[in-house]
C-alpha positions as CSV (number, residue, x, y, z in Angstrom):
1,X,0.0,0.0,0.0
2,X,1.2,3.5,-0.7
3,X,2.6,5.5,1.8
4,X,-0.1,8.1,3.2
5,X,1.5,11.8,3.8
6,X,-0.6,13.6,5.9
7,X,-0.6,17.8,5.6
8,X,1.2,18.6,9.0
9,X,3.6,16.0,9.7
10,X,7.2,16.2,8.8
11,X,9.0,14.0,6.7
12,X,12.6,13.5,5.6
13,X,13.4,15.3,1.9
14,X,15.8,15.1,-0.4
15,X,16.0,18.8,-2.0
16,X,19.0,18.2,-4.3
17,X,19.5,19.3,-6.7
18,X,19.0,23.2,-5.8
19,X,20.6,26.1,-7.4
20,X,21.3,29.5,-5.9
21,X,19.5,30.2,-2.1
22,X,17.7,27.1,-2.2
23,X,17.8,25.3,0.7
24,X,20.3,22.0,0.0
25,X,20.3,18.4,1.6
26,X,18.1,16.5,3.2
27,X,15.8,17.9,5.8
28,X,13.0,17.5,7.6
29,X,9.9,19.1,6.1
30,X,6.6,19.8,6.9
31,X,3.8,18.6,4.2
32,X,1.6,21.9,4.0
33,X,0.0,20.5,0.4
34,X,-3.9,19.4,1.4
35,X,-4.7,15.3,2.4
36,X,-7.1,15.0,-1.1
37,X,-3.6,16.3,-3.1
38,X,-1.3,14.3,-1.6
39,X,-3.5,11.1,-1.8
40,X,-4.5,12.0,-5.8
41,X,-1.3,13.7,-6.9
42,X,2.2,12.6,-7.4
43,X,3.5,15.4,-5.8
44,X,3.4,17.4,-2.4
45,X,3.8,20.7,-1.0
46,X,6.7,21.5,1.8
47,X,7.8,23.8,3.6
48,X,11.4,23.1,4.7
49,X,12.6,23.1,8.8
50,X,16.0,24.7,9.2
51,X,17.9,24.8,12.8
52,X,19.0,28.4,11.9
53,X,16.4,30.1,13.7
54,X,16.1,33.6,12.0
55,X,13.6,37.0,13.0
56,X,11.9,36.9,9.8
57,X,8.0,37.4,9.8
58,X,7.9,34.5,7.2
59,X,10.2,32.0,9.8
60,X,7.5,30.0,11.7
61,X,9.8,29.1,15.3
62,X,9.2,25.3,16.3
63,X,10.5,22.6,18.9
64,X,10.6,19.1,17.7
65,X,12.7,16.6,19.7
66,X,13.6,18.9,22.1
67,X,15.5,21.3,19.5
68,X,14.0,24.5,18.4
69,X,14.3,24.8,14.6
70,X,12.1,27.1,12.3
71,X,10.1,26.1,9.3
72,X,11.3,28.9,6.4
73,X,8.0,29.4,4.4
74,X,10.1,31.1,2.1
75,X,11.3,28.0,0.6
76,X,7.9,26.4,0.2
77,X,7.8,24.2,-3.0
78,X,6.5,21.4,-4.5
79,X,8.1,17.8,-5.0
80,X,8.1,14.6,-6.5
81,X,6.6,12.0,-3.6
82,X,9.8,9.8,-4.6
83,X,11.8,12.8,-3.1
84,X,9.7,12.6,0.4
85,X,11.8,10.0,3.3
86,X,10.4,8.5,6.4
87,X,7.8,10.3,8.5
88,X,9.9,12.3,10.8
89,X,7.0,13.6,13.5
90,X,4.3,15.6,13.6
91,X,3.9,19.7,13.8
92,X,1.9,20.6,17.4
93,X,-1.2,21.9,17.4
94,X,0.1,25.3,18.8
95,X,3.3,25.2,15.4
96,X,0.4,23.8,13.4
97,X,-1.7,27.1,13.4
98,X,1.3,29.7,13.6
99,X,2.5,27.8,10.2
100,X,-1.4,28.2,8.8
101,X,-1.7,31.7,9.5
102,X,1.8,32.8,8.3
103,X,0.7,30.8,5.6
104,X,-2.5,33.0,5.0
105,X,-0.5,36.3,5.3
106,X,2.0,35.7,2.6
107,X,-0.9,34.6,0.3
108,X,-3.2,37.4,1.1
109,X,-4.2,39.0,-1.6
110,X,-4.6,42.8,-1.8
């Protein structure tokens, strides 16, 4: 059976190759792409989790596994499910809705 990736949990992802800023290696990152996509579609949406923890209004801070860490929505991209690694854990409900909202405020539309 195929691997389910549910929007909010993180998951081990291999981003080479990048070019430029991009953010390189593998990584955890956090499947922001919706359930129906990610069952339907060969591909997901992610948001990358860095350990360089930086004051940007677009850095979402987070604590997984006792280390703080910050997911960098301004790498959000889309790749290939063959890309996407072991499930890694899952975002609290607390990181869950500061990711959602900084989320909405990039993508507002004026």
């Amino acid at each position: 059976m195929a691997e389910k990736y549910k929007q909010f949990s993180i998951y081990w992802c291999d981003l080479e190759p990048t070019f430029g800023h991009q953010m390189k290696k593998t990584r955890p990152c956090v499947i922001v792409s919706p359930d129906e996509m990610n069952e339907l579609l060969g591909t997901v949406i992610i948001v990358p989790l860095t350990s360089t923890v930086r004051k940007f209004p677009f850095y979402v801070p987070v604590t997984y596994h006792e280390q703080v860490g910050a997911l960098a929505c301004d790498q959000i991209k889309t790749i290939d499910k063959r890309r996407v690694g072991g499930r890694f854990t899952v975002l609290t409900k607390k990181d869950t809705e500061a990711l959602s909202n900084t989320l909405v405020t990039m993508f507002q539309i004026s």
